[in-house]
C-alpha positions, 0 to 999 in steps of 0.5 A, a space after each residue: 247695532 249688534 254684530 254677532 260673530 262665531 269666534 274673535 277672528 271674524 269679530 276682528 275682521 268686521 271691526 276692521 272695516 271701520 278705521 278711525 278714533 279711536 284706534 281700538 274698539 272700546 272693551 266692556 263686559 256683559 254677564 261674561 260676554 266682551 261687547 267691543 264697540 266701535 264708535 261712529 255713526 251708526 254705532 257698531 257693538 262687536 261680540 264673538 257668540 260662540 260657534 253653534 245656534 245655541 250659543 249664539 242664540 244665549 250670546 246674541 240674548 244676553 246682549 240684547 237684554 242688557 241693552 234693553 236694560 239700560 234703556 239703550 236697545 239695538 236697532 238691528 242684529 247682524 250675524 256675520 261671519 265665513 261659511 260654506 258656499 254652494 258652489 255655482 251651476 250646482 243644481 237647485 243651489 241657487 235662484 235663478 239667474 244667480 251666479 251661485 256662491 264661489 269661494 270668496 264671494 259675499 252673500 246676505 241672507 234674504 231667509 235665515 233658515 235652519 237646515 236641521 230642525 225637526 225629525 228625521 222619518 221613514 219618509 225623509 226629514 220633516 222640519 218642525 214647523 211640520 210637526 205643528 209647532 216653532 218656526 224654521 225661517 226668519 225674514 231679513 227686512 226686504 229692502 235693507 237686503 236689497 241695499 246691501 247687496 246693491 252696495 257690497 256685490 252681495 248675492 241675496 238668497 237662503 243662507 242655512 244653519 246646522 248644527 253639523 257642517 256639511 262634508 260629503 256631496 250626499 248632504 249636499 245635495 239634500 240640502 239642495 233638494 229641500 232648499 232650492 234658494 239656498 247659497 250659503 251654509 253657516 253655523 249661527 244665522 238661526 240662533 241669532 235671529 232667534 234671540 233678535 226675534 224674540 226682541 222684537 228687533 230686526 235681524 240679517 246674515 252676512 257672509 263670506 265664502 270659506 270653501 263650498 259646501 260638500 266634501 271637506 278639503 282643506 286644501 280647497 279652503 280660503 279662509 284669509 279671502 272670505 275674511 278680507 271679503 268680509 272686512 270690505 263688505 261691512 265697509 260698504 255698509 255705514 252709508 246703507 244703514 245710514 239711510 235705513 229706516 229701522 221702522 220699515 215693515 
C-alpha cells in the first residue's frame, strides 16, 4: 500500500499508528522521492508528495511506477493528510442525517472531487467534464469506505480539492451550492487519485480536520488534534484492509 501525504508531518503522524520493529521506517529513494516503509502486514510505504494536485499527482506516479517496475505494484493508494472541515448544520454541507465535519474529527472520502477544474463563465463555473472532455471525480471502493468508517468513526462523504484554500465564507458557500455532499476540503485528494487511476489501482482520501472551512483564523486552528486524529485513525485500519479484497469491483 501507498500513503500519499502533503509534507513530512502528516507522513510522520501516519507512521506512528503502526509501533513496533523496527522502530524507525526504513528509508529508499526513488527518482528523488524518500518512500519510508513500514514493515508488517499490510505492508505500508510512506511518502511526503508535495502540497498541491500537481505535485502530488507526479510524487504519487513516480512511486507507483516504480513499483510496477520492480514488479512489486501497490494494491491501493491512500491520500492522507489534515484539511478543512465543513462545519456542521452548515447548509448543504453535508449528507443527510450526517453530523458534519467539526475540527477534529475524521472523514474518508467516498468521491474524491476536484472543486476548481474547469472554467469560470458569465453563468457561474462549468467543471470540465462540461466542457467535453476529463473527469472531475473519482470513486473510493464502496465497501472499504464503508469499513473504515465502521472502524475509525469516519464520516463518509465528498472530500474536494483546489489548488487554492478556501478563506472567506463567500467560496464557502459556492462550494457548498455546487457540492452538496461535500465535508471536507484538501489540497492533494485529485491528483493522487489521478495518478493511482492511471494505474489501474484503487484509491482513498482520509483526513482529519484542521479548521472549518471559510475564513481564515488561525486562532481557530487545531492542527496538533487533526494529526493525532489522523495517527489513531490509520491505527484502526490494519485489521480492515486485512480483510479487504483488493479485487472487489
Amino acid at each position: 500500500m501507498l500513503v500519499a501525504t502533503a509534507v513530512p508531518v502528516e507522513r510522520d503522524a501516519v507512521a506512528r499508528a503502526f509501533p513496533g520493529p523496527p522502530a524507525e521506517p526504513a528509508v529508499h529513494r526513488v527518482a528523488g522521492l524518500v518512500v519510508h516503509r513500514v514493515a508488517g502486514s499490510p505492508l505500508f510505504d510512506l511518502i511526503a508528495a508535495g502540497v498541491g494536485p500537481a505535485l502530488a499527482a507526479a510524487s504519487t506516479a513516480t512511486a507507483l511506477t516504480a513499483a510496477a517496475l520492480a514488479g512489486t505494484p501497490y494494491d491501493l493508494v491512500v491520500s492522507a493528510g489534515i484539511g478543512g472541515g465543513f462545519p456542521p448544520g452548515a447548509p448543504g454541507s453535508a449528507p443527510v442525517g450526517s453530523t458534519g465535519a467539526p475540527v477534529g474529527s475524521l472523514v474518508v472520502a467516498d468521491e474524491i472531487t476536484a472543486a476548481d477544474l474547469g472554467a469560470e463563465t458569465a453563468e457561474g463555473f462549468v467543471p470540465v467534464t462540461e466542457l467535453g472532455f476529463g473527469t472531475v471525480t473519482h470513486r473510493p471502493p464502496e465497501a472499504l469506505v464503508r469499513a473504515i468508517a465502521d472502524a475509525t468513526g469516519a464520516t463518509a462523504g465528498a472530500v474536494l480539492t483546489g489548488s487554492t484554500v478556501t478563506g472567506t465564507a463567500a467560496r464557502a458557500e459556492a462550494l457548498r451550492a455546487r457540492h452538496p455532499r461535500a465535508l471536507a476540503e484538501a489540497m492533494e485528494g485529485f491528483g493522487v487519485a489521478e495518478a493511482a487511476a492511471a494505474h489501474g489501482v484503487p484509491v482513498l482520501e482520509i483526513r482529519a480536520v484542521s479548521n472549518p472551512v471559510g475564513p481564515r483564523d488561525r486562532a481557530a486552528w487545531r492542527i496538533d488534534d487533526a494529526l493525532a486524529a489522523l495517527t489513531e485513525g490509520f491505527g484502526k485500519l490494519t485489521p480492515v484492509l486485512r480483510s479487504w479484497n483488493p479485487h472487489e469491483p
